[in-house]
Backbone of each chain as ProteinMPNN parsed JSONL, in Angstrom:
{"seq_chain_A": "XXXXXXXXXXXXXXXXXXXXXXXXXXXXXXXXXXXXXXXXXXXXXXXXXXXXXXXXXXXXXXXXXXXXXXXXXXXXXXXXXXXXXXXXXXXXXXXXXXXXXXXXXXXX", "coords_chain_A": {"N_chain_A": [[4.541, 18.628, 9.783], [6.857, 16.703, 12.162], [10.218, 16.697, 12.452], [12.594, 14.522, 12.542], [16.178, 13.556, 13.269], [18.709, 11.095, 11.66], [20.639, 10.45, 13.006], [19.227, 10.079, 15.744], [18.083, 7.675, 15.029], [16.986, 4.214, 16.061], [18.71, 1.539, 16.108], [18.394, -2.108, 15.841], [19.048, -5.002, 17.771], [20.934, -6.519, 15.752], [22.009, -4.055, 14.127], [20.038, -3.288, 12.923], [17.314, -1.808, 11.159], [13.613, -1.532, 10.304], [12.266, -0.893, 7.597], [9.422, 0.171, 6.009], [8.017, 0.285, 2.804], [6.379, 2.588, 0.773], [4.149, 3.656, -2.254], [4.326, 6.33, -3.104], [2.411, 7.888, -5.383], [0.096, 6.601, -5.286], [-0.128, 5.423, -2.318], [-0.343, 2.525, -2.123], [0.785, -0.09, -0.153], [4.33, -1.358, -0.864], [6.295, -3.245, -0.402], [8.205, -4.167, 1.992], [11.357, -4.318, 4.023], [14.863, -3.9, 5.034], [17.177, -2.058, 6.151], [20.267, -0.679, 7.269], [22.641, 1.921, 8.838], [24.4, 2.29, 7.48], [23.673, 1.873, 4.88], [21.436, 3.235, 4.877], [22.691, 6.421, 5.161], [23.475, 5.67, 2.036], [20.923, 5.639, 0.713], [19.918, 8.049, 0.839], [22.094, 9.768, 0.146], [22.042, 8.982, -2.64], [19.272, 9.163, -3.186], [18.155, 6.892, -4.183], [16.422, 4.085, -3.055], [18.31, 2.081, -1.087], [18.439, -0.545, 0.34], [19.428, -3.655, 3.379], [20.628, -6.185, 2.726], [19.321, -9.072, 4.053], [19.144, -12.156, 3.876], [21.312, -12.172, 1.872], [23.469, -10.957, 3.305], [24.837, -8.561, 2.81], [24.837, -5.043, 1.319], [22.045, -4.104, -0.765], [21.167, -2.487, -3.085], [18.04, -1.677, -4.12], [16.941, -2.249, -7.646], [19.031, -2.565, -9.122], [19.612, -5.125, -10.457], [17.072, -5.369, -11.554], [16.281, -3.232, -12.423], [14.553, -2.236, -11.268], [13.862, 0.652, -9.896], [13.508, 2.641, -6.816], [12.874, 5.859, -6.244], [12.97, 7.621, -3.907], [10.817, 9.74, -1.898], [9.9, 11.04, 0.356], [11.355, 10.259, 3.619], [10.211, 8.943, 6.17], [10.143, 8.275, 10.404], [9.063, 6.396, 12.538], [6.578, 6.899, 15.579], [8.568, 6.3, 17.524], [11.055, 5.966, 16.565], [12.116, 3.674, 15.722], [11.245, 2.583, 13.248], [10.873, 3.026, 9.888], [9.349, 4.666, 7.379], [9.025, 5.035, 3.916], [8.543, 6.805, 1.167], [8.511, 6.354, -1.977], [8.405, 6.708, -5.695], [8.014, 4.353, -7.965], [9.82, 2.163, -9.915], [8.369, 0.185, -12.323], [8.14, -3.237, -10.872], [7.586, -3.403, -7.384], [7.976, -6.04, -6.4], [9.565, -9.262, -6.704], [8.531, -11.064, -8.091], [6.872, -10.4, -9.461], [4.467, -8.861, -9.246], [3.287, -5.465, -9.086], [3.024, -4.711, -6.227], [4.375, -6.293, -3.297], [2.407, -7.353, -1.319], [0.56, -8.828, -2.736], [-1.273, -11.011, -1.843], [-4.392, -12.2, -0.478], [-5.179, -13.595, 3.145], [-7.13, -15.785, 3.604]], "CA_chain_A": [[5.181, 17.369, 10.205], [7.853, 16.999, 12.923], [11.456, 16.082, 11.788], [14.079, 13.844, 13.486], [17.421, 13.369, 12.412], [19.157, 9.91, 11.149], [21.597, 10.047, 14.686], [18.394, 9.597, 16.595], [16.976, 6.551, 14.845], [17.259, 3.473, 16.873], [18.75, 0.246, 15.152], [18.737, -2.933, 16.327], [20.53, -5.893, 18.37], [21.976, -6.446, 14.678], [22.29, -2.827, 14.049], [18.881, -3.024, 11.753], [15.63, -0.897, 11.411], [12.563, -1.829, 9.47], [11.401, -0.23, 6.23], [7.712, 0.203, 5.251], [8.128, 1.18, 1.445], [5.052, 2.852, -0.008], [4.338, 4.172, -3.275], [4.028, 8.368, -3.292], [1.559, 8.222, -5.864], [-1.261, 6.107, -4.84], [-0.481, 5.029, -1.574], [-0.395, 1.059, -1.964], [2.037, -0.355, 0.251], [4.545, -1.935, -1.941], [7.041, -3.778, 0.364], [8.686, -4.338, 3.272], [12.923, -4.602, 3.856], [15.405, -3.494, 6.388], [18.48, -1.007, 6.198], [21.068, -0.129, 8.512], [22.677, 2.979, 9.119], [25.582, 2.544, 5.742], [22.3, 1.567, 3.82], [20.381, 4.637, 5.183], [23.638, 7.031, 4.349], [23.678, 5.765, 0.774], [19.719, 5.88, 0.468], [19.684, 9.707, 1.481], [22.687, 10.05, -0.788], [21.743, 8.762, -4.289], [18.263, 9.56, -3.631], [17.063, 5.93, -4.215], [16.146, 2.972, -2.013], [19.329, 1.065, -0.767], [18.532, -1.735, 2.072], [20.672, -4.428, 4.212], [19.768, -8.1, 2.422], [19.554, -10.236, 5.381], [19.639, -13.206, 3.348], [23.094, -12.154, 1.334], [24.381, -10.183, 4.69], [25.326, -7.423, 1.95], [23.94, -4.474, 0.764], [21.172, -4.202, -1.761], [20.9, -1.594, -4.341], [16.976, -1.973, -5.361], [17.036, -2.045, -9.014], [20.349, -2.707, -9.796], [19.631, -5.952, -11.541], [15.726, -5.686, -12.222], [16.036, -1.819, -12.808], [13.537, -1.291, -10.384], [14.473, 1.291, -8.499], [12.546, 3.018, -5.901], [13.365, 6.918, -5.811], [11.731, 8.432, -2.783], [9.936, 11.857, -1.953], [10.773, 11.528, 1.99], [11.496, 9.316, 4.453], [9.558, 9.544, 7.759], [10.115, 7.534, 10.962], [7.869, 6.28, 13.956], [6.988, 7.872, 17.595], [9.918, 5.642, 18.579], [12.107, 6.16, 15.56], [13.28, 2.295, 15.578], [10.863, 2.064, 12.192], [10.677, 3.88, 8.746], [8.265, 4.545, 5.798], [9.829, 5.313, 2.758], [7.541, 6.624, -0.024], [8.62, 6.443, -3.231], [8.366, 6.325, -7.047], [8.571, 3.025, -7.935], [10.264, 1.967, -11.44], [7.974, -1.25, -12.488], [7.526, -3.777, -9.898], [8.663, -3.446, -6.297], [8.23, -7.479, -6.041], [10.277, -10.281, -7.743], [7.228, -12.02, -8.53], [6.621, -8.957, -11.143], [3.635, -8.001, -9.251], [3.617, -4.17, -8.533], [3.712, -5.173, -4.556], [4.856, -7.562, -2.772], [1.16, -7.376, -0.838], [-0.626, -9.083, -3.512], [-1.974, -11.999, -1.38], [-5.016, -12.169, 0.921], [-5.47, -13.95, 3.969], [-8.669, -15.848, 3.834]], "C_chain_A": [[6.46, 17.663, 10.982], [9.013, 16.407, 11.831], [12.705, 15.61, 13.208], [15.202, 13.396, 12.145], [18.168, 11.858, 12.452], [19.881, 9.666, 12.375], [20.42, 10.284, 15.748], [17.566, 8.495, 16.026], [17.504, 5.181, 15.913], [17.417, 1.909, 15.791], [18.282, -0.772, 16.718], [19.519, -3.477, 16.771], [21.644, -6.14, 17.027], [22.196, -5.067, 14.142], [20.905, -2.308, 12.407], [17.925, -2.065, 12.059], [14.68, -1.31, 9.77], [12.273, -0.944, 8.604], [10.048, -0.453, 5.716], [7.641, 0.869, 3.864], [6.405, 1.694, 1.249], [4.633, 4.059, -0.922], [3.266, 5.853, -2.988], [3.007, 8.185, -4.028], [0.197, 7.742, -5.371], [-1.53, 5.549, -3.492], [-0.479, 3.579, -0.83], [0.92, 0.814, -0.787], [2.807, -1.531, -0.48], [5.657, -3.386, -1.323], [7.293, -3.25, 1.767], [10.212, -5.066, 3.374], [13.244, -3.886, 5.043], [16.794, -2.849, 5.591], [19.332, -1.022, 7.641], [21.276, 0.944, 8.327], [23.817, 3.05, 7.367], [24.287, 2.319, 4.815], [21.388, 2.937, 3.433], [21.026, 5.764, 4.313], [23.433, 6.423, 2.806], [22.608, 6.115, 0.0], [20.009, 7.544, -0.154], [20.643, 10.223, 0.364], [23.026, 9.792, -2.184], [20.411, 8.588, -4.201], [17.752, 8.382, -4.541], [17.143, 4.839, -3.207], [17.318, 1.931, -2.115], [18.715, 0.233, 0.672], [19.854, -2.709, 2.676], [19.599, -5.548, 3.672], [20.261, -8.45, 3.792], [19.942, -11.511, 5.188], [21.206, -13.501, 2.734], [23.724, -11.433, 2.144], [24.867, -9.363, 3.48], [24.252, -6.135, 1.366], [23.151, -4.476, -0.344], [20.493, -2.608, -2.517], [19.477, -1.672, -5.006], [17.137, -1.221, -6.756], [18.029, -2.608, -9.903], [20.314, -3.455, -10.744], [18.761, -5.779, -11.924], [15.494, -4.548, -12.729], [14.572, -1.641, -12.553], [13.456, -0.793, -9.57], [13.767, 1.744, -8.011], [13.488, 4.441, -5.689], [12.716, 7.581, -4.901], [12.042, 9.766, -2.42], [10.624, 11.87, -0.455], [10.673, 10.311, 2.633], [11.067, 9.871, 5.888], [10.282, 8.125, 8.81], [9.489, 7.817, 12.136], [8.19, 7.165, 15.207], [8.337, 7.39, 18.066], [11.264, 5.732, 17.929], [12.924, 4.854, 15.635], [11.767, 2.014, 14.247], [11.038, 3.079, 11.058], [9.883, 3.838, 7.779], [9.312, 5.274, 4.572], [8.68, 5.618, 1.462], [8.176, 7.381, -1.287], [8.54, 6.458, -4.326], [9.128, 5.598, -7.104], [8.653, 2.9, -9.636], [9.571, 0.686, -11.757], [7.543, -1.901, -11.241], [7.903, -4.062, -8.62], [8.932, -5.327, -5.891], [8.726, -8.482, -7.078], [9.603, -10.862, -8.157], [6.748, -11.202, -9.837], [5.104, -8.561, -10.656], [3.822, -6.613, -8.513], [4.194, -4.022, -7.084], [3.77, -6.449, -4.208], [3.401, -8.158, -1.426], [-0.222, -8.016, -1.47], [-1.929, -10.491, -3.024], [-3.199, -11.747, -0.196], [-5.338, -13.546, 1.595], [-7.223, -14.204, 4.226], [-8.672, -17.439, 4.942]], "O_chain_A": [[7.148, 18.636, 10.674], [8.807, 15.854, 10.751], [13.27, 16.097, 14.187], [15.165, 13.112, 10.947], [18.152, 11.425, 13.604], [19.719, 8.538, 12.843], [20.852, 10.785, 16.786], [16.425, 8.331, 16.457], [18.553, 5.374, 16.527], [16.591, 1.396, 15.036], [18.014, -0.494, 17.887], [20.686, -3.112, 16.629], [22.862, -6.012, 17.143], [23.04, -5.286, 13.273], [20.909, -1.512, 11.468], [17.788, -1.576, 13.181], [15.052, -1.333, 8.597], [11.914, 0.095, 9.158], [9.786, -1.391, 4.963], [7.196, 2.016, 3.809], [5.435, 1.044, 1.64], [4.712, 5.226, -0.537], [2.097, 6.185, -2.792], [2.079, 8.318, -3.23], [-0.705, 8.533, -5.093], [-2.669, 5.188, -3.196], [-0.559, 3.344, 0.376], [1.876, 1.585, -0.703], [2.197, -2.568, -0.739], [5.654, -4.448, -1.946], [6.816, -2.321, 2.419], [10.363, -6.199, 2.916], [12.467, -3.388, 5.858], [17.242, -3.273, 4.526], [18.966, -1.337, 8.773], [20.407, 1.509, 7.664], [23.745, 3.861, 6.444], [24.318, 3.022, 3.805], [20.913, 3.437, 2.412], [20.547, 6.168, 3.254], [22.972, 7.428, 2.263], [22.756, 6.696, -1.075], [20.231, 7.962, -1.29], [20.171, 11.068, -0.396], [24.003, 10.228, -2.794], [19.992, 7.834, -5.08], [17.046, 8.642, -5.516], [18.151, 4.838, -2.5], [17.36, 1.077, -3.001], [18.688, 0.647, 1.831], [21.038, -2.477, 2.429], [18.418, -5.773, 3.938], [21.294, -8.167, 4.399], [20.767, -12.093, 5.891], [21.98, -14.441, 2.914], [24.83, -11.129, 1.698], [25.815, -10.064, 3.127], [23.077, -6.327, 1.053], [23.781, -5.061, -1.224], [19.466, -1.971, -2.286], [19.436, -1.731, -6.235], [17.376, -0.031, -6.959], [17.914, -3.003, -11.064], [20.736, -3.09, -11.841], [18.91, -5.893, -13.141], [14.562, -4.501, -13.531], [13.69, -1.138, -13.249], [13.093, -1.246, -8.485], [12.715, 1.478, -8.592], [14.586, 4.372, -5.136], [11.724, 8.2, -5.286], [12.986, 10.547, -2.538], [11.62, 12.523, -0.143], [9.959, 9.397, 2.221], [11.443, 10.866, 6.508], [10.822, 7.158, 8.272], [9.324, 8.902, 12.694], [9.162, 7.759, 15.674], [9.065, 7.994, 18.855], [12.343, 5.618, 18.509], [14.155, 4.853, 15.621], [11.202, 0.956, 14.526], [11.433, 4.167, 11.479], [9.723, 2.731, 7.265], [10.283, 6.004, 4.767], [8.073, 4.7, 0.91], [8.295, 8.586, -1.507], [8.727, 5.243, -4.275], [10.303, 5.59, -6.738], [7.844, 3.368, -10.437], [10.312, -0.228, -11.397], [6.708, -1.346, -10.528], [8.634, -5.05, -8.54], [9.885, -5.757, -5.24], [8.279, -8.476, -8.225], [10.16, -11.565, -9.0], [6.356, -11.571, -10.944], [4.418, -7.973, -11.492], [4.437, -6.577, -7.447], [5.256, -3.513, -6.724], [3.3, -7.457, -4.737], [3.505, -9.207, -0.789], [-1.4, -7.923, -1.126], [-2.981, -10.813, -3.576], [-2.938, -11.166, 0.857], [-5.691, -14.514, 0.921], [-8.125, -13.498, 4.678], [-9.733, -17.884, 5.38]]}, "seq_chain_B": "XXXXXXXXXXXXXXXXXXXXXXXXXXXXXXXXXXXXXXXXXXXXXXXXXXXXXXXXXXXXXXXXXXXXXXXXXXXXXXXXXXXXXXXXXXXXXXXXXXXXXXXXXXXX", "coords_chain_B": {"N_chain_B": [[-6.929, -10.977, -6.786], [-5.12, -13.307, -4.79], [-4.967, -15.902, -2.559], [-3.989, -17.002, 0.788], [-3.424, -19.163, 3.13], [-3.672, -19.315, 7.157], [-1.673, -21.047, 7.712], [0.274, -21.46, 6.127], [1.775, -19.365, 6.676], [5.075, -17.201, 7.741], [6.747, -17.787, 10.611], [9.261, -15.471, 12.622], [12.164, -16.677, 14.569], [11.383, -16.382, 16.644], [8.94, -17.002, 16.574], [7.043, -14.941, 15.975], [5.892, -11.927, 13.3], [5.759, -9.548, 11.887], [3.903, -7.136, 11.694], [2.311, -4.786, 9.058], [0.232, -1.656, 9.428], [-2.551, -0.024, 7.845], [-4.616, 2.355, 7.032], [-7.999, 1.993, 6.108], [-9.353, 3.335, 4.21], [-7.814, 5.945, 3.857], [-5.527, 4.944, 3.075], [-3.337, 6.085, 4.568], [-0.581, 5.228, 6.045], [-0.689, 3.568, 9.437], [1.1, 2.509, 11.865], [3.231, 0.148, 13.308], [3.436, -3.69, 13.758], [3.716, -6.237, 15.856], [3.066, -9.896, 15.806], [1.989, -13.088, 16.757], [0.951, -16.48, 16.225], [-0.86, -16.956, 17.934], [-2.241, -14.247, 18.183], [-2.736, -13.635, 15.712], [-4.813, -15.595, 15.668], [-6.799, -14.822, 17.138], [-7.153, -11.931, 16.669], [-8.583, -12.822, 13.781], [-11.246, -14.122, 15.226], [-11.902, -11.968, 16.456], [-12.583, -9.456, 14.711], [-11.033, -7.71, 15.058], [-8.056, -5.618, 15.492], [-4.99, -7.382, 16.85], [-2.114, -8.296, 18.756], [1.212, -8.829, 19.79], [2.893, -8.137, 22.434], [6.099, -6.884, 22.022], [7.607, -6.265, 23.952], [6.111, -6.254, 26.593], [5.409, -8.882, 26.593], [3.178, -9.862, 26.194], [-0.103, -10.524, 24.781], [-1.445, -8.072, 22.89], [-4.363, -6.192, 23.213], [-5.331, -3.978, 21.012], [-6.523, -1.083, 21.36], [-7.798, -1.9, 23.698], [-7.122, 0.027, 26.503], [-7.01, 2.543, 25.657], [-9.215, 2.64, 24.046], [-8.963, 3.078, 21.017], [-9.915, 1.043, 18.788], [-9.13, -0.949, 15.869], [-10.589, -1.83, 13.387], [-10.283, -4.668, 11.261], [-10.637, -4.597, 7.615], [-9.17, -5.795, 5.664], [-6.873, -8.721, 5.851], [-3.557, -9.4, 4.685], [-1.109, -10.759, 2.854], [2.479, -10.938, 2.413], [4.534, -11.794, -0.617], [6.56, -13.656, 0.395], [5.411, -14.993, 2.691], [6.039, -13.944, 5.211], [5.869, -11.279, 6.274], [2.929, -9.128, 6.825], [0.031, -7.126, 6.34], [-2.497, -4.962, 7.63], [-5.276, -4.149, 6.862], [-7.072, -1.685, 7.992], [-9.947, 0.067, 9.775], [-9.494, 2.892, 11.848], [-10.027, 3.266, 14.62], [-10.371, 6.808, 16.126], [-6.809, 7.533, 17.34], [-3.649, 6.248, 15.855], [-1.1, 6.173, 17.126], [0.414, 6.423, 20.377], [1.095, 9.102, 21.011], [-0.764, 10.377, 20.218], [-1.258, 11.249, 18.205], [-2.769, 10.612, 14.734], [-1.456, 8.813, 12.844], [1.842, 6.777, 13.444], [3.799, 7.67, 11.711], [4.755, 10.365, 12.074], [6.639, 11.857, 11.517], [9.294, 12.911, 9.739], [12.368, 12.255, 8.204], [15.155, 14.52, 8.543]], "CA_chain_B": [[-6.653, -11.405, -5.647], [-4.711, -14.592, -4.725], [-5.295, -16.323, -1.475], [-3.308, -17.461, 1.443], [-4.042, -19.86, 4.395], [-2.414, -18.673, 8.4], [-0.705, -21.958, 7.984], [1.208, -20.919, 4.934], [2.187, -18.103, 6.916], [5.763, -18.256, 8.439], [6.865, -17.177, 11.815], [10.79, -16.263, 12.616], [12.748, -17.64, 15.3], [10.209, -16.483, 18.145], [7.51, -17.096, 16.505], [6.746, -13.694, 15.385], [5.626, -11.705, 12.264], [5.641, -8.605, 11.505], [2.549, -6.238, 10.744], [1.875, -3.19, 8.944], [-0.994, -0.771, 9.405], [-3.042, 0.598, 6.481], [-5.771, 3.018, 7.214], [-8.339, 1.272, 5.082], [-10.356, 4.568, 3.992], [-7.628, 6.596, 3.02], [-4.408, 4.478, 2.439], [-1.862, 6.405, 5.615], [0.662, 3.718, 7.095], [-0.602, 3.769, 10.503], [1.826, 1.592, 12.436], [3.758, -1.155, 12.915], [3.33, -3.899, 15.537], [4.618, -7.77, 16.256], [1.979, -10.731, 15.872], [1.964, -14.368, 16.622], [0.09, -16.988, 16.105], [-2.15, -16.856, 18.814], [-2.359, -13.156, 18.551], [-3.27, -13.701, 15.084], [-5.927, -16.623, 15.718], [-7.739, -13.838, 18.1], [-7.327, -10.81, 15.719], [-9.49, -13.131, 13.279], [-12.155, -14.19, 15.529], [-12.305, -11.053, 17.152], [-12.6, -8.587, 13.735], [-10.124, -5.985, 15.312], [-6.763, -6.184, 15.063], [-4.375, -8.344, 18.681], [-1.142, -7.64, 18.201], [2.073, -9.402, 20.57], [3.885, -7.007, 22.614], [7.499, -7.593, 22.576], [8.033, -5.088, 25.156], [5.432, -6.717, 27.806], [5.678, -9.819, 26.221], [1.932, -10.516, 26.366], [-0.833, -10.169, 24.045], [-2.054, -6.67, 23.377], [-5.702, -6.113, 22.003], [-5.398, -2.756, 20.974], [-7.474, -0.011, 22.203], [-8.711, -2.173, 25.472], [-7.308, 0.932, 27.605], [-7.188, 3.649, 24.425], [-11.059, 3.007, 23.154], [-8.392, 3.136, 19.862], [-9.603, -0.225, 18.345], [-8.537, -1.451, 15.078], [-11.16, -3.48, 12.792], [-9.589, -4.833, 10.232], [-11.646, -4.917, 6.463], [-8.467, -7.273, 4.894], [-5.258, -9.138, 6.092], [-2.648, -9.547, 3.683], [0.362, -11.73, 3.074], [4.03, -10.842, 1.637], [5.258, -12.894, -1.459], [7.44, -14.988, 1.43], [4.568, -14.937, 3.927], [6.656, -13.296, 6.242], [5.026, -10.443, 6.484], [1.276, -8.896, 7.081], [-0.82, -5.804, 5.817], [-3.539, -5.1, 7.995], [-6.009, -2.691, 6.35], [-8.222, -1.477, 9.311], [-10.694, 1.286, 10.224], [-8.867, 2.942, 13.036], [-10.895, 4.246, 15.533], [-9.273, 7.796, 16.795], [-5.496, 7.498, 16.706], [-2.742, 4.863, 15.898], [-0.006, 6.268, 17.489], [0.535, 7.061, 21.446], [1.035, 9.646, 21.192], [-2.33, 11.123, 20.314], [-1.32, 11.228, 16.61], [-3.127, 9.154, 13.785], [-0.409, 7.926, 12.391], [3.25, 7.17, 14.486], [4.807, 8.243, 11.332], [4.866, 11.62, 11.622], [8.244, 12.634, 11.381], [10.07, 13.075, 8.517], [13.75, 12.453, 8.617], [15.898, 15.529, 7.652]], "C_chain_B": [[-5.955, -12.633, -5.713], [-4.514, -14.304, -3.36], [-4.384, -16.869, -0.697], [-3.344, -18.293, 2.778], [-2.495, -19.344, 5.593], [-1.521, -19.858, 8.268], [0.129, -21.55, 7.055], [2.273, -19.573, 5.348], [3.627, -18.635, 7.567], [6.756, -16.897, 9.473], [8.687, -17.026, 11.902], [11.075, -16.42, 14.006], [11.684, -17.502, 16.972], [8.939, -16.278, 18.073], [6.405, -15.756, 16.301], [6.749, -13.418, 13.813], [5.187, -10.51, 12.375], [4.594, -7.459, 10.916], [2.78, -4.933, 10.449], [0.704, -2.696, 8.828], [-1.4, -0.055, 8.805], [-4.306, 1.149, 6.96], [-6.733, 2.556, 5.789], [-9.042, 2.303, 4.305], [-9.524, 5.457, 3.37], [-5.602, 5.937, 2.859], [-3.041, 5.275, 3.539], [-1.622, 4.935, 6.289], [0.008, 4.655, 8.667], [0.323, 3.866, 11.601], [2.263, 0.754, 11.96], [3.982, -1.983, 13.838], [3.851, -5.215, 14.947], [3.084, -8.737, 15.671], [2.428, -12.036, 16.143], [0.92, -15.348, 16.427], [-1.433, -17.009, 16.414], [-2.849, -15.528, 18.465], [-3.195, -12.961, 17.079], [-5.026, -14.451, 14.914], [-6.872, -15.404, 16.531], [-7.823, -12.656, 16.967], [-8.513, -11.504, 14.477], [-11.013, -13.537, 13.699], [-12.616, -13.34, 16.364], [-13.01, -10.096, 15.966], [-11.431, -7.636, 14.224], [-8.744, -6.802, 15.647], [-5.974, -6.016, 17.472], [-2.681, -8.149, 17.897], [0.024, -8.674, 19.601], [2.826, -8.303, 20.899], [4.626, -7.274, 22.999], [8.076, -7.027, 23.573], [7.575, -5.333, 26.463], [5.714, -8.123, 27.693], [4.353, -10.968, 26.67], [1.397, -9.983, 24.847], [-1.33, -8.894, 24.194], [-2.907, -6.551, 22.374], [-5.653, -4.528, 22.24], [-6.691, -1.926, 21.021], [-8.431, -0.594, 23.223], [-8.708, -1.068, 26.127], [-7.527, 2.385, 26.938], [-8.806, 4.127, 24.522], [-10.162, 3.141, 21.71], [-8.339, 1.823, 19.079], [-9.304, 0.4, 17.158], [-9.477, -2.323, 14.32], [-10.733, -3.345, 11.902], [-10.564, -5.231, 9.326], [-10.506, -6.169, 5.518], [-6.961, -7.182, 5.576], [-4.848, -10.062, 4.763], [-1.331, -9.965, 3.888], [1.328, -10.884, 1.93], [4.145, -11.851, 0.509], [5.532, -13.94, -0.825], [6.458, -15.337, 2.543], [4.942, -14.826, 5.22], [6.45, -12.406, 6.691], [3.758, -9.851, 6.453], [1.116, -6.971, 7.185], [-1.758, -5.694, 6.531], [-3.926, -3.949, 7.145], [-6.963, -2.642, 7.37], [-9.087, -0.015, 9.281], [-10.392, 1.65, 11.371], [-10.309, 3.861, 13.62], [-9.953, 5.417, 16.584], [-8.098, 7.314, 16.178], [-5.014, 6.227, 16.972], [-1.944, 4.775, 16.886], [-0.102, 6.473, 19.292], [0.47, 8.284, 21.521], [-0.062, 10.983, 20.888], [-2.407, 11.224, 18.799], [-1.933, 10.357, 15.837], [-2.313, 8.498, 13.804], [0.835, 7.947, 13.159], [3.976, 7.545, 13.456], [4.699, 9.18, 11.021], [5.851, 12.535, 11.883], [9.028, 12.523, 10.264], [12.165, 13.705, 8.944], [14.349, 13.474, 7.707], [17.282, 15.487, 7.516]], "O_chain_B": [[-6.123, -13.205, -6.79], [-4.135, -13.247, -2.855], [-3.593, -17.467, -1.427], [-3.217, -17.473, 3.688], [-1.297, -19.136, 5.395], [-0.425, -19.663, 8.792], [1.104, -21.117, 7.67], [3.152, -19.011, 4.694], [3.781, -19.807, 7.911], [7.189, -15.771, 9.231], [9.434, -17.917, 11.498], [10.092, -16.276, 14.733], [11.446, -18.25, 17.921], [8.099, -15.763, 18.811], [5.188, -15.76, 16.49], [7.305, -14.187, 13.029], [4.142, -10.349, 13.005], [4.615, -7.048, 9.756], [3.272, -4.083, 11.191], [-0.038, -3.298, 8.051], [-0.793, 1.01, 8.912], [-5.136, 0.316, 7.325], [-6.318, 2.719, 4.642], [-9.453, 1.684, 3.323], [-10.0, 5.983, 2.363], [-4.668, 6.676, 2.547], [-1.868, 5.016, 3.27], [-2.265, 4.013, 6.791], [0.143, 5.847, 8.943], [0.477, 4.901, 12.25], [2.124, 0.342, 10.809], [4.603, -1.58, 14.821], [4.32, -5.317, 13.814], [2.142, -8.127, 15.164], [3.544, -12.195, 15.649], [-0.204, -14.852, 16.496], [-2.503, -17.045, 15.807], [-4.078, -15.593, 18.429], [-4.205, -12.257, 17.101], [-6.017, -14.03, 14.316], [-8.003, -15.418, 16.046], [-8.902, -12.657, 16.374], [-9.404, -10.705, 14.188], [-11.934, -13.404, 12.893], [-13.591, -13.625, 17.059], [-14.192, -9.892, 16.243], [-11.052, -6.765, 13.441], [-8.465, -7.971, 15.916], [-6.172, -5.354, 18.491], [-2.365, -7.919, 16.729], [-0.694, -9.256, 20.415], [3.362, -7.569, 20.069], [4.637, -7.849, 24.087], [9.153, -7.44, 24.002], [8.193, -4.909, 27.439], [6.264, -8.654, 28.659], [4.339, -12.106, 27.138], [2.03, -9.335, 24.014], [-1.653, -8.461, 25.3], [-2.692, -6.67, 21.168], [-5.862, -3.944, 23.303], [-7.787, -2.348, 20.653], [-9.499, -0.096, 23.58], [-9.802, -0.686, 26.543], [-8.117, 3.279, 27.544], [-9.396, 5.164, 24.826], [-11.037, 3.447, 20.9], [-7.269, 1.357, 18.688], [-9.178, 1.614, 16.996], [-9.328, -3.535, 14.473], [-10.594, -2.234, 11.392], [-11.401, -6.045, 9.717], [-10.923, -7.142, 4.89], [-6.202, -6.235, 5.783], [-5.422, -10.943, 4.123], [-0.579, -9.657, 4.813], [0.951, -10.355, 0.884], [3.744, -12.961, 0.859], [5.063, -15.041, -1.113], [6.914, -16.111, 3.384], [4.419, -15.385, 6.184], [6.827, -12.392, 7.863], [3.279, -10.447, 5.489], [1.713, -6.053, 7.747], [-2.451, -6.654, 6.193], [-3.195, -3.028, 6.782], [-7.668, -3.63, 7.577], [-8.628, 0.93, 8.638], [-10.864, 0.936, 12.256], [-11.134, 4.671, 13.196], [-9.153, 5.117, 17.471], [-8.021, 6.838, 15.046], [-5.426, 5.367, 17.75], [-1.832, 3.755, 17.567], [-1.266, 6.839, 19.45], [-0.421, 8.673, 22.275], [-0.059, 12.153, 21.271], [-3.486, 11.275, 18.209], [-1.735, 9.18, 16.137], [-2.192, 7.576, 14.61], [1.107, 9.047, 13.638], [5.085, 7.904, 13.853], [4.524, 9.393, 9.822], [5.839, 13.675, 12.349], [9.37, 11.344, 10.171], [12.797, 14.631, 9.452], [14.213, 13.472, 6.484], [17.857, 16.304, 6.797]]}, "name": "protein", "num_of_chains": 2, "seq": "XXXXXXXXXXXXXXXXXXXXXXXXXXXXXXXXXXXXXXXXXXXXXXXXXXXXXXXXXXXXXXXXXXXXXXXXXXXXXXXXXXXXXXXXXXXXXXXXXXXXXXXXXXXXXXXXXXXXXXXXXXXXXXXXXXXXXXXXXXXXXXXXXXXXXXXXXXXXXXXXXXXXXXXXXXXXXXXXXXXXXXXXXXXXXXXXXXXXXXXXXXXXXXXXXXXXXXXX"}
């Protein structure tokens, strides 16, 4: 696998980039959130899943309150490096709904 | 399973929505592309996955110039129905760049 470094990812007009979480062990995809670059830095440096709430314009600590944290194996990003996957061990349920993902609906 | 109708689905300010790409066979994040309505209404009565390109700012049925379609076996909704799972059978690669998957970089 190639490797790029965090000062070549590409944010956004708000200084965002997309997150594709998905669980190391089996694969599911468990969510979907956004980080910035102070989000990314804190990720990388406590070695669990920090994002950028969009809704509370503040950062978000997954787990903090539901103690479901998301510790991840590696973090990859796209040909274009304005996206990310994140695959992690997930503590319980990555969705507030309490099901494992936040993918549990189909489109019929 | 629990079910979701496209109207339930919900678009943000330009009418966009967000997809992710699930190799349906063995669970790799393919991609990650745009969708709208329309783009959606065609991705269902086509079987293969239509996609909105914010970059041309047309519709893009993937692998017209590739031969890299996309049929999709299930679309999937977010908790908020803000976001979308495709699970597809890729044909060849996801990425441009000749790769399956575009995430094959791992940030160091």
């Amino acid at each position: 696998m190639e490797h790029v470094e965090l000062d070549d990812l590409l944010f956004d007009d708000e200084g965002l980039i997309p997150v594709i979480v998905q669980d190391a062990d089996n694969g599911d995809v468990l969510m979907f959130a956004w980080s910035n670059r102070e989000a990314l830095d804190r990720t990388i440096a406590e070695g669990r899943m920090v994002y950028w709430s969009r809704s509370r314009q503040e950062l978000w600590r997954k787990g903090d309150s539901s103690g479901h944290t998301q510790h991840w194996e590696q973090l990859r990003a796209d040909c274009d490096g304005d996206v990310l996957l994140a695959r992690v061990h997930q503590e319980g349920a990555a969705c507030h709904t309490g099901e494992r993902s936040c993918f549990h609906r189909a489109i019929s």
